[in-house]
Phi, psi and omega in degrees: 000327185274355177282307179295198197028336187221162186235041181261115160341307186292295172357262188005304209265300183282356162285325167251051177223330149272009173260336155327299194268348143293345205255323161342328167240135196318317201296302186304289198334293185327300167333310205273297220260325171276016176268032194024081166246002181294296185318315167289322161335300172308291190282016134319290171343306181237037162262319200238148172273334209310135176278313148348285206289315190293326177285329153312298175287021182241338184272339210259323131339322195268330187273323177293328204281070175253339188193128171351297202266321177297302193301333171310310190295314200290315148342291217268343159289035156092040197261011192278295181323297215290316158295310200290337168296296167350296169302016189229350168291163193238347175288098167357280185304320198299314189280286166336317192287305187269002162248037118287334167272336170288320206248031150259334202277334206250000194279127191050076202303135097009163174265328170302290209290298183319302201287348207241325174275003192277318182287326197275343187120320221288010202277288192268357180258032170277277207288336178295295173284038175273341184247060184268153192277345191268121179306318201281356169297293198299307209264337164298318220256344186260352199253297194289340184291324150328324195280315190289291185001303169350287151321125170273358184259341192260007191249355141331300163289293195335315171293324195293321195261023184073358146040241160313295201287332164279316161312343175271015204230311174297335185273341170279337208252012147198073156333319190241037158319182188243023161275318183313275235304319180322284179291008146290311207277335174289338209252321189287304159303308171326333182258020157268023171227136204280314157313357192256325184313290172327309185288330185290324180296282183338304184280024184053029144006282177336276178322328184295304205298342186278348183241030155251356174273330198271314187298102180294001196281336192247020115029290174287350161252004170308330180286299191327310171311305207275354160296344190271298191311337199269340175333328207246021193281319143294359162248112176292351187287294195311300196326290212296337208263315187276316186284341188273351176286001180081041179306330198297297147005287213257336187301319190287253245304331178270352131322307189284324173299299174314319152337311200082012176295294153336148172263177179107252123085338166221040198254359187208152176286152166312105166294138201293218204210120153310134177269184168312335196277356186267353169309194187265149194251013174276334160206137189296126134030065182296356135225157150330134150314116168282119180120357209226116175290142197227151181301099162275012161252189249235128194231151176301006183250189183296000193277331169293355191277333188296000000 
């Protein structure tokens, strides 16, 4: 009731930074979002500059963003524009808040949250801050870009917008962060689109997946590589590029593990399964998502071709 009611900033700021702070525990989330507190929440964002007041209410977002059906409620009451502006501000913290609420609202991202930062600009000025000198900007903003990977119509743009090359770059300069294997999994989609395939060769990609196949720490995403890697099956530059670096090697050594000749051989879990919507986007859909607006312009894959 004081968000609706009242237009004094400080209010503003402590009322939703106690709701912030109710939401912490699941049962209030809930409360808090069918008592319609979403909406005025949202609508701080562009009521007020007080930068304070703005980070609050993004912290305070970024905690309702808890589950799937809240990011979902939170999407489609408008909460993407009003971030994607947010993110166009020069203040660190300010900056930080919102590419920590974007990469919970985009955490197992919709086609709706994708399609709606795609449309608004935030794709690329996501990659613009993955490389802000402030960490916690760089890593909010490299996490979501990870997330929208999911989608299979967006990562097209995601490469286009330099991407691929950050994601090889958070994975060259700290493999075993506890962010890699995510952006692992993101670079490993990515390369089911033949144009995102080209940027991962160029930027010498190939070498990361092959000596991350060496690496037992990463163990548990070696089936994710080596489908990335089988990706690369019709470009003969990559074969020939994968045999002289000794991809064959290391393919029997991960052969002899799985065997059990090897020791290892039950050393790693089923990785859960890409839904449909992460397939490739070099061919369309054979029916629509259901419930999920699907993209009607034109994309940098084999798909603008038709």
């Amino acid at each position: 009731s004081i968000l609706k009611a009242s237009h004094t900033v400080s209010v503003l700021n402590r009322a939703a930074r106690a709701l912030g702070n109710l939401a912490l525990e699941a049962g209030n989330s809930v409360t808090i979002h069918r008592a319609g507190a979403v909406s005025p929440l949202i609508g701080l964002l562009t009521l007020t500059e007080e930068a304070d007041c703005l980070q609050t209410a993004l912290r305070t977002l970024r905690i309702l963003s808890d589950t799937p059906c809240h990011r979902r409620a939170l999407t489609a009451q408008g909460l993407v524009p009003p971030l994607v502006a947010v993110m166009s501000r020069e203040e660190p913290g300010l900056l930080g808040a919102a590419c920590r609420a974007a990469a919970e609202l985009t955490r197992c991202c919709g086609a709706p949250c994708a399609l709606q930062l795609s449309r608004h600009g935030g794709i690329p000025r996501l990659a613009s801050l993955a490389g802000h000198e402030q960490r916690a900007v760089r890593e909010g903003a490299l996490s979501t870009l990870g997330n929208l990977c999911v989608q299979g119509f967006v990562r097209p743009s995601v490469g286009g917008a330099g991407g691929v090359g950050l994601l090889l770059g958070a994975l060259r300069s700290d493999p075993t962060s506890p962010a890699a294997p995510a952006h692992l999994r993101a670079l490993c989609l990515c390369c089911r689109e033949a144009v995102n395939r080209a940027r991962v060769r160029e930027d010498g990609g190939l070498d990361l997946l092959v000596s991350l196949l060496k690496e037992p720490g990463h163990r548990a995403s070696h089936p994710r590589v080596l489908g990335a890697l089988l990706a690369f099956f019709y470009d003969q530059v990559a074969i020939d590029y994968l045999h002289a670096r000794g991809l064959v090697p290391v393919l029997l050594a991960q052969l002899l593990r799985l065997s059990g000749v090897r020791p290892g051989a039950l050393a790693t879990h089923p990785l859960p399964q890409d839904g449909r919507e992460a397939a490739s986007f070099d061919y369309p859909l054979e029916r629509p998502i259901q419930g999920e607006e699907q993209p009607a312009e034109a994309s940098s894959s084999f798909l603008s071709l038709r």
